[in-house]
C-alpha positions in Angstrom: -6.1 -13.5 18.7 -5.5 -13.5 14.7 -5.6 -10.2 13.0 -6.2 -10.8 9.6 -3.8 -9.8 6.6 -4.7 -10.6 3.0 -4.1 -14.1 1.9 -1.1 -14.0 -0.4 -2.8 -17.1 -2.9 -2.6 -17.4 -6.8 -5.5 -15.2 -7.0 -4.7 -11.5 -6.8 -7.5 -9.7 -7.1 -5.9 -6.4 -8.3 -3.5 -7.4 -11.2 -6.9 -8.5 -12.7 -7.6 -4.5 -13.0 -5.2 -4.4 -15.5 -6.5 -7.2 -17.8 -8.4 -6.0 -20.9 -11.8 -5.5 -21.2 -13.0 -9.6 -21.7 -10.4 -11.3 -21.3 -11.5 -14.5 -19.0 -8.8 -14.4 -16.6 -10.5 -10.9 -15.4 -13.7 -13.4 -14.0 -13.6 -14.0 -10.7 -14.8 -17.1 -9.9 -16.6 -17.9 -6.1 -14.3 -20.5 -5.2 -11.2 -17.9 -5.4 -12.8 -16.1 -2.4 -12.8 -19.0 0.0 -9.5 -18.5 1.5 -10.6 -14.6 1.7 -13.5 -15.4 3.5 -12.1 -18.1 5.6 -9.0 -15.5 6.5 -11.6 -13.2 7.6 -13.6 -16.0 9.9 -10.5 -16.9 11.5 -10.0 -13.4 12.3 -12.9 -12.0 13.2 -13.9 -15.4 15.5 -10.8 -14.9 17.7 -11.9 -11.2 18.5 -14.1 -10.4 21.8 -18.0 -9.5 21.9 -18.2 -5.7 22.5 -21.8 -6.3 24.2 -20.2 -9.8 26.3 -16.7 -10.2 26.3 -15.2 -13.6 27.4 -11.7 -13.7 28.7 -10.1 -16.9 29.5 -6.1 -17.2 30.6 -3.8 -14.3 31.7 -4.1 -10.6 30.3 -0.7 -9.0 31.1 1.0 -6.3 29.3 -2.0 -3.7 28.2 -3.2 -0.2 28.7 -7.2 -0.1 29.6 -7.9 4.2 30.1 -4.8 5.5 30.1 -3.5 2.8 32.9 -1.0 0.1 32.6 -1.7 -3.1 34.3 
């Protein structure tokens, strides 16, 4: 499972906070958010369903209500 973590690309987001008031690097343009969004697929793809959860392989190692198994 992939937990996601920001995407460290050429696009930072907050340094843009600083810019002056219409200055066009302060734009954000839609294809800067692709590798945001496709981060957050990735992520949230390799998590269970709550409401049908699928588990293939071996769980080992994890604490399910206070019990280790």
């Amino acid at each position: 499972m992939a937990d996601y973590s920001y995407p460290q690309t050429a696009f930072t987001f907050g340094a843009r906070d600083n810019l002056a008031p219409g200055n066009t690097e302060k734009t954000i343009k839609g294809i800067q958010f692709d590798p945001e969004f496709e981060e957050l697929q990735i992520a949230v793809n390799s998590k269970l369903n709550i409401a049908n959860p699928a588990f293939t392989g071996i769980m080992s190692g994890g604490t399910i209500d206070g019990g280790v198994f």
